[in-house]
N, C-alpha and C positions, 0 to 999 in steps of 0.2 A: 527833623522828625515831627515838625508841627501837623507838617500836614497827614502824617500817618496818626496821629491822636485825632484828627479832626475828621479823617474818613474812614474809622472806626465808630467816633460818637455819633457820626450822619447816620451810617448805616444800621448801627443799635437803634437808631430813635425812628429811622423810615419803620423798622422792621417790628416795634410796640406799637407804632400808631398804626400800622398795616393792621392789626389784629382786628380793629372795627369795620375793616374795608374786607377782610375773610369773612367774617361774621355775616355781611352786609349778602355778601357774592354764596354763601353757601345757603340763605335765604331767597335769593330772586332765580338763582339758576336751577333750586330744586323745581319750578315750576315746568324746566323745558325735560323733554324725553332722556333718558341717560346717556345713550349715544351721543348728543348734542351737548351735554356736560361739557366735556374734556373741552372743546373748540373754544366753547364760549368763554370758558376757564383763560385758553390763550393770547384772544382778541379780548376781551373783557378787560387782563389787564397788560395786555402790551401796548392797546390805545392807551389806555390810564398812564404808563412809562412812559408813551413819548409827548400826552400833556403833559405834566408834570415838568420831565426837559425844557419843553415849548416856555410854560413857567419862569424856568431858570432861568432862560436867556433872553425874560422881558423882564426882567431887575427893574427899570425903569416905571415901569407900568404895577410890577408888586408895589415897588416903596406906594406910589401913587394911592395905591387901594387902601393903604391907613390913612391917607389925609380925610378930613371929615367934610360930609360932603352937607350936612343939615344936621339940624339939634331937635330933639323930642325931648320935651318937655326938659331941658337942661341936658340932656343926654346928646356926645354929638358920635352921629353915625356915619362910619365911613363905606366905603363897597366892601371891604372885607367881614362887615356886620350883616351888609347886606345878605351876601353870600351864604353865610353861615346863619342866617334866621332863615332863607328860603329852603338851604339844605338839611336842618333840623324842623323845618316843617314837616318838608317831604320823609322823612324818615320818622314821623309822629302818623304822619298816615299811614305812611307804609302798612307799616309797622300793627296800627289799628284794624287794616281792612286784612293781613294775613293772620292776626289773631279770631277774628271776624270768621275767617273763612273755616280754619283750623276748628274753633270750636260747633260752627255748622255741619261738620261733620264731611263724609265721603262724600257725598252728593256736591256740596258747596265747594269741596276740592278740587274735584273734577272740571269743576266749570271755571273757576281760578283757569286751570292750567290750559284750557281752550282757549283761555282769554290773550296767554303771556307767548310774545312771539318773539323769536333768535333775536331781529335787531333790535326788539324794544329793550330787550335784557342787557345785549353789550349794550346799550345806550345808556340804561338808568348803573351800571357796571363801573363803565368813563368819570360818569358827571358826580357820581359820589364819590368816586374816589378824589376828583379833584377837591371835593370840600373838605374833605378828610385828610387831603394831604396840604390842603390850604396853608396852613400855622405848620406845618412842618415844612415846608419850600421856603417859606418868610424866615424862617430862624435857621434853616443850610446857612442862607444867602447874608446871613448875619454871622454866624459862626467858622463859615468856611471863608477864604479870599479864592483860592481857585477854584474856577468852575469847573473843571475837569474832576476836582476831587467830590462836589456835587455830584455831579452826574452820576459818577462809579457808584456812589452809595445808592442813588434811587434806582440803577439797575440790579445792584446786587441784592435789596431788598425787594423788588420786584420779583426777581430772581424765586426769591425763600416763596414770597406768597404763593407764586406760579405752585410749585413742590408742593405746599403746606393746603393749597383750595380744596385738592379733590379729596383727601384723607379728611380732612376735618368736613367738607362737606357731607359725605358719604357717614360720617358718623353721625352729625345731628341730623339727619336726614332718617335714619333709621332709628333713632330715638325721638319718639315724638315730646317726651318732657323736655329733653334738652335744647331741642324746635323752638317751644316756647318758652326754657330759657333764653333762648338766642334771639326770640323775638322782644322781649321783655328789654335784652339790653340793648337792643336797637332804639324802642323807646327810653330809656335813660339818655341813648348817644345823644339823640335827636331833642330831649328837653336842655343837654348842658351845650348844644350849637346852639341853639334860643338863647338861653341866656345866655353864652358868650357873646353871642350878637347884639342883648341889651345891656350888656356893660358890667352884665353880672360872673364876675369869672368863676370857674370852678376848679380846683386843682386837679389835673388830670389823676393827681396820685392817689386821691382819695375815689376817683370815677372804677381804675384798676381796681383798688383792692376788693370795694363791691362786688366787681364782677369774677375777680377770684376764688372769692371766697364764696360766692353763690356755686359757682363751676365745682370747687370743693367739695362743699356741700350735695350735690346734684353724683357727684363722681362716688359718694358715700352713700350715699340711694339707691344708685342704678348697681352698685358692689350686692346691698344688700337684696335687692328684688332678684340681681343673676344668683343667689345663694338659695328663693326659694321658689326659682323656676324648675319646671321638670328638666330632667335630663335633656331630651328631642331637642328643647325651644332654647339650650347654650347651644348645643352643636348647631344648629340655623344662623343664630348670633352673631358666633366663630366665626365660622365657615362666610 
């Protein structure tokens, strides 16, 4: 039964830390036409599933990525620092140039979304997911001994996100505060891979409940604003 405890905990923990990789994808994909949603949704993260495997089955080349490759100022940094300061940069821009855009208003929108092309979106889709899934592929390969019971879990968690992108996309999509809730935690993800990267850790458990309890909060707002909308603009909501 070990290994049914072990691809149970894989697949709980692909499927929490998937939540910043939804977040990510319900962000870059709102830029392409609705129609093109769904596809990108599929490729987006089916590439992302079969790096992730690719991943697994260079064990070899993981361990490697902890060994320290130079020292900053006493600090020694390995590729896996590296990684994770490049992809918490990029998700610090991001993150900056759609808030940017967002408070420019319609105009500045529009031109965002002329800008973001099908392949660029699965591509930036892919590459963050692999930093995201970086520290959770390193701790499978630590916690599980069969690779087979790896795998099932980042499919089956693959899986849920698949289900779980267009709903939850489609919602912060049409709530523009919850947008920039969502962009807001993007900026957190992208300062605590920085500091991961410089040695500075942060518990993942305290990053969650943040963003829980903002989501709470935000879900206690958007209750009370549908409470002193007219009639018309629920049924639109709804519907």
């Amino acid at each position: 039964m070990e290994w049914l405890v072990a691809l149970i905990t894989l697949t709980v923990l692909e499927i929490v830390l998937g939540i910043d990789n939804i977040i990510f994808i319900s962000i870059v994909a709102g830029k392409l036409p609705p129609a093109q949603r769904p596809k990108a949704y599929r490729l987006g993260l089916g590439g992302a599933m079969v790096m992730r495997i690719l991943l697994l089955l260079t064990i070899a080349w993981l361990a490697r990525l902890t060994a320290p490759l130079f020292a900053v100022f006493g600090h020694a940094v390995s590729g896996r620092d590296l990684i994770l300061i490049a992809g918490g940069l990029f998700l610090l821009a991001k993150a900056t140039f759609e808030i940017h855009d967002k408070l420019e208003g319609e105009e500045g929108h529009k031109s965002a979304k002329v800008r973001a092309g099908f392949w660029a979106i699965i591509a930036q889709i892919m590459v963050l997911d692999m930093v995201f899934s970086l520290d959770s592929v390193i701790t499978a390969v630590g916690m599980a001994r069969q690779l087979w019971v790896m795998v099932t879990a980042i499919v089956v968690a693959v899986g849920v996100m698949m289900v779980a992108a267009r709903p939850i996309s489609e919602f912060v999509d049409q709530r523009p505060t919850v947008k920039m809730l969502a962009l807001s935690f993007l900026l957190l993800i992208g300062f605590s891979l920085v500091a991961e990267g410089l040695g500075q850790h942060i518990p993942k458990g305290y990053i969650y409940f943040a963003m829980g309890f903002s989501v709470f909060v935000e879900m206690l707002n958007l209750r009370l604003r549908r409470k002193a909308e007219p009639v018309h603009l629920r049924q639109r909501y709804s519907g």
